[in-house]
N, C-alpha and C positions, 0 to 999 in steps of 0.2 A: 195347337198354336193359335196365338191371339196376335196379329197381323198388327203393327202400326196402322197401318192402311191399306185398305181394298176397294182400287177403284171400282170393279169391277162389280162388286156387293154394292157400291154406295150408288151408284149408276142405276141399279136394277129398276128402281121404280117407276124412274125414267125412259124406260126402255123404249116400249109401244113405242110413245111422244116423241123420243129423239129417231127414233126410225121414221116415223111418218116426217117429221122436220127434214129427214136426209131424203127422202124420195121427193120431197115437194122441191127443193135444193136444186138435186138431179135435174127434175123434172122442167125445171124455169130457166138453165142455158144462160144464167145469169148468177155469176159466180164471185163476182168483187164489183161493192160499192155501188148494192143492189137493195129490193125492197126489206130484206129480212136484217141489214145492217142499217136501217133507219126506223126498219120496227125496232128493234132491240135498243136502239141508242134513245130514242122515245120514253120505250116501255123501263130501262135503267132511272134515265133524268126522271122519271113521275116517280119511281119509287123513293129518289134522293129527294124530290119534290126541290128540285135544280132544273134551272132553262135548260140545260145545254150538254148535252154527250157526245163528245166524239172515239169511236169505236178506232185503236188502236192493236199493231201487231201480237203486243204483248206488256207487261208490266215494266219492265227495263225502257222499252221505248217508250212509253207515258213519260213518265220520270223526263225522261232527257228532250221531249218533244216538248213539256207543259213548261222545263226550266226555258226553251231555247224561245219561246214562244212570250217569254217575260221584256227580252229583250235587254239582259241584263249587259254593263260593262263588262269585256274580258276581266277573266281574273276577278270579279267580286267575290268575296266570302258569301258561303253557304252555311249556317250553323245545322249540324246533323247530330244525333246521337251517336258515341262511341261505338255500342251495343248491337247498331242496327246491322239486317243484313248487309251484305255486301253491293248489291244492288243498288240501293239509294245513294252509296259512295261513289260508284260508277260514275253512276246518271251526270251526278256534279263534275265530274271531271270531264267526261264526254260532251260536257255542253259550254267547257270551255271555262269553268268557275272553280274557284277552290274551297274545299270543304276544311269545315273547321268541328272536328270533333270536342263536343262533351259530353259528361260523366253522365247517365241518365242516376234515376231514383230507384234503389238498391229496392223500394218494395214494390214499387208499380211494373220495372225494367222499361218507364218513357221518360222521355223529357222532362229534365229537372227544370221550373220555371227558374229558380234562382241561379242556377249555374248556367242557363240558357243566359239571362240579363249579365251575367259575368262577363260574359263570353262577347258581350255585340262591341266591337271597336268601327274605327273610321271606313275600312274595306266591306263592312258587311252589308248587303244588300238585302239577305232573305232569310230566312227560318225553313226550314225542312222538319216537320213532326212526323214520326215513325208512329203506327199508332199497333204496334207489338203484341204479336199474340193475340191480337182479338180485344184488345182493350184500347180506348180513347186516351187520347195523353188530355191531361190536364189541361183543357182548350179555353179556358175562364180566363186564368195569367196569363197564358200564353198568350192568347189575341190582344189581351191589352197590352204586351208587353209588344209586340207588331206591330200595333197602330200607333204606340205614343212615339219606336223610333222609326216609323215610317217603314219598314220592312217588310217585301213581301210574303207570304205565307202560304206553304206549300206541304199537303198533307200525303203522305204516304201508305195507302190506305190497303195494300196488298192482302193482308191478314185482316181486313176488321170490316168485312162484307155486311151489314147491319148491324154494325156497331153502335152506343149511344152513350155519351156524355150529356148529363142531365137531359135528358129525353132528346138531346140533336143528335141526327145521322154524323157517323165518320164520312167526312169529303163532301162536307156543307159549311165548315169552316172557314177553309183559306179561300187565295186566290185561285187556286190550281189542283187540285185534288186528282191523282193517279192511282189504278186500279189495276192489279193483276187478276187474269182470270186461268190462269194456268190450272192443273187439271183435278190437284191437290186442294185448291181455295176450297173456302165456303160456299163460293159461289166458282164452281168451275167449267169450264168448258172441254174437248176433247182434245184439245193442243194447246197452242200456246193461245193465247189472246191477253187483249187490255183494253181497257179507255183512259181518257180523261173528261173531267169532271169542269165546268165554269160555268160560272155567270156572267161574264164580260162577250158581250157578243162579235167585240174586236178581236180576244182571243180565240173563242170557238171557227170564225174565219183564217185564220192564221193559222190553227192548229190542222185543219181541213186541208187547209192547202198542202202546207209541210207535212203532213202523211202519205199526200200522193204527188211526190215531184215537186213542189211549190206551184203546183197547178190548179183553176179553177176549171178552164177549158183544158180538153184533152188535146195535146200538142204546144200549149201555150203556153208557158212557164213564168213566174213572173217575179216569182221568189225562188232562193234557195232550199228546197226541200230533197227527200229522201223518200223508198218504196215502206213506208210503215202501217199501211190498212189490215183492219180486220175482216177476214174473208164473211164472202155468205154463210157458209156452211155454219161454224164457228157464233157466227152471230144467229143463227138458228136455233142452233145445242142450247144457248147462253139461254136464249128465251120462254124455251121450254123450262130449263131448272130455276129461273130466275123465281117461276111462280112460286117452287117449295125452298125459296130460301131460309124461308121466316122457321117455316116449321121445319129445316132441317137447323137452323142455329139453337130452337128451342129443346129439340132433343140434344143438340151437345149440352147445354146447359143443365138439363135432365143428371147428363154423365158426371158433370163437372161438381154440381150436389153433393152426388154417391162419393165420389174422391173426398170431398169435402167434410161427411160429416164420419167419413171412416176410414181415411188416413190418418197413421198415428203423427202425434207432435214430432218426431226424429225428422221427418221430413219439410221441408220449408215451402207452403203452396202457396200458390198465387193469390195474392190482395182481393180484396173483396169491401165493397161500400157502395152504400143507396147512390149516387152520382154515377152511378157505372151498369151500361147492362152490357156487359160482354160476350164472346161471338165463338170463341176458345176453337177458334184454327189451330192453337197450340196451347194444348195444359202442358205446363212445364211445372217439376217441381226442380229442387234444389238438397243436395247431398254431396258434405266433405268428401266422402266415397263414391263419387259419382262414375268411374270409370267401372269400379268392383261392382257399384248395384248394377250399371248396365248389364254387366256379365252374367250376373245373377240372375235378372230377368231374362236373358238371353235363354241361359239353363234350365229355366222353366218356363219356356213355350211363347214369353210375352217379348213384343218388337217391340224396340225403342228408336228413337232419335235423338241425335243431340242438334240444338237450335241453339249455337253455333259454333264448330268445337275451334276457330280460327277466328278472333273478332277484326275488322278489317283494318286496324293499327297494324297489327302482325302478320296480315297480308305481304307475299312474296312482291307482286304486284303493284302494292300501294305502300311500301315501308317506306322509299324516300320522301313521301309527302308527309309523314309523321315520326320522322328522325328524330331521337333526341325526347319525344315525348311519351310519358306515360298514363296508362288508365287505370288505375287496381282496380275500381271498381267494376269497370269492365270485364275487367283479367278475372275475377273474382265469377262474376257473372258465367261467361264462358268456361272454368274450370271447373263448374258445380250442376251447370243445369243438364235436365234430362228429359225430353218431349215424351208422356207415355201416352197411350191410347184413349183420344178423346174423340170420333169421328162420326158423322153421321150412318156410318157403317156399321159400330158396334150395339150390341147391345147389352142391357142393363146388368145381365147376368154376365157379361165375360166383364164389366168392368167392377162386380164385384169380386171376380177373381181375381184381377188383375189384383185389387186392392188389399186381399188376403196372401196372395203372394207380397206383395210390397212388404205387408205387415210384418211378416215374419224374418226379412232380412236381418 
């Protein structure tokens, strides 16, 4: 069997280091909003070569802490991609704003800049870029397209852990950049966790506070906030793997080659162009039969995923907010794709089987 994922194989190298990280942890009686969550949020910002990280609960809470921390009108428009997880639709709604879905670009699956500029009317306040799968959305138009209507710019950076668009890091872009480190990323920890990402050092104050209570002093309160800190421990783990992030994204790219140069045409892979060095949290291909190939690879030993078999229009949850409207493209997207084994866990040899299974479908 060739696993989707093993945490527990991808973890290995790490092992010793995150063991000593947990006894030193233990050992310091200092468990939240301590020295190892201001090491990490340091040692994070140098590698973005960003002022400013604040070490949040988890990715969902970034999202909805970096929107609430803008200080936007209720109700302003958020423009998101149709496509994106469901998370980044949350966030907008939990922070009191309304999302306005569009279509992404059928070859990249981000942010169409053009249907993005379609889309900005009198209510819209911000941009939300998904940067999907491991790849940078086309951040060139986009930012100009932010800056000439004045709108904030908010990057969703969950999947794209050293990411680059023409050699810029993902989450050095906008105004706000949110980071999952949930346990699956590129860059993952042992639970849940997140940051957020600035350069405005009014935000990073603000963001501080509303992670723990609205408080700067303990008891003191001064704004409205909520309990959303990243533990010690958490911000330990982070730092230890944070070192093999580079050389763990270079071997998925290693993986992502092999798919590439022996995957047959039947299959539809992920774009590829010098503007882009991607991170491939998720190799997805694309198949009319996607439900049957699942199967198939199922029957022959290989774990799939599908990234996302419910796109958030169709959400149970969220249908009244997109009544009445539709996405094909989207619909298109979600009824075709299928996440195969692309992980710093695998190796070279089970991902040429995988791809000799694929071939014979």
């Amino acid at each position: 069997m060739i696993p989707y994922e093993n945490l527990k194989r991808l973890n290995l190298p790490f092992e010793a280091d995150l063991k000593t990280a947990f006894d030193e942890v233990l050992a310091s009686g200092h468990y939240i909003l301590g020295g190892k969550l201001e090491q990490f949020e340091s040692e994070f910002a140098a590698y973005l070569d960003m002022p400013h990280c604040i070490g949040v609960s988890n990715g969902l809470d970034a999202l909805i802490l970096g929107l609430r921390a803008l200080n936007l009108p209720p109700g302003s428009g958020v423009i998101a991609p149709a496509n994106t997880y469901v998370a980044s639709i949350l966030a907008i709604v939990e922070a009191g704003l309304t999302p306005i879905l569009v279509e992404p670009d059928l070859g990249s699956y981000n942010l169409d800049p053009q249907t993005l500029e379609d889309a900005i009317g009198p209510n819209v306040r911000a941009i939300m870029v998904v940067h999907l799968y491991g790849k940078v959305c086309d951040m060139e138009p986009i930012c100009e397209i932010a800056k000439r209507h004045g709108l904030y710019l908010i990057e969703d950076c969950a999947q794209a852990h050293g990411a680059r668009y023409k050699g810029q890091l993902a989450g050095t872009f906008g105004d706000i950049a949110a980071f999952s480190f949930y346990p699956t990323k590129n860059l993952g920890a042992l639970g849940d966790a997140g940051c957020v990402v600035c350069r405005d050092t009014d935000l990073r104050d603000s963001l501080r506070r509303m992670r723990n209570y609205g408080s700067d002093r303990k008891y003191y309160n001064d704004v409205l906030g909520w309990n959303n800190r990243l533990d010690e421990m958490q911000a330990a783990f982070l730092s230890v793997k944070l070192k093999g992030l580079d050389a763990m994204n270079s071997h998925r790219n290693k993986l992502a080659a092999l798919y590439r140069a022996g995957l047959s045409s039947k299959f539809v892979l992920p774009m590829a162009d010098a503007d882009h060095y991607d991170v491939f949290h998720i190799f997805n291909i694309r198949h009319a039969q996607r439900d049957r190939l699942q199967k198939y690879l199922a029957d022959h030993g290989v774990g799939t995923v599908i990234h996302y078999p419910v796109p958030p229009h169709r959400q149970k949850a969220l249908a009244h907010l997109f009544e009445g409207l539709e996405f094909p493209i989207t619909d298109e997207i979600h009824q075709t794709t299928l996440s195969i084994p692309c992980s710093f866990c695998h190796t070279e040899q089970e991902i040429s089987e995988v791809i000799e299974i694929l071939n014979r479908f």
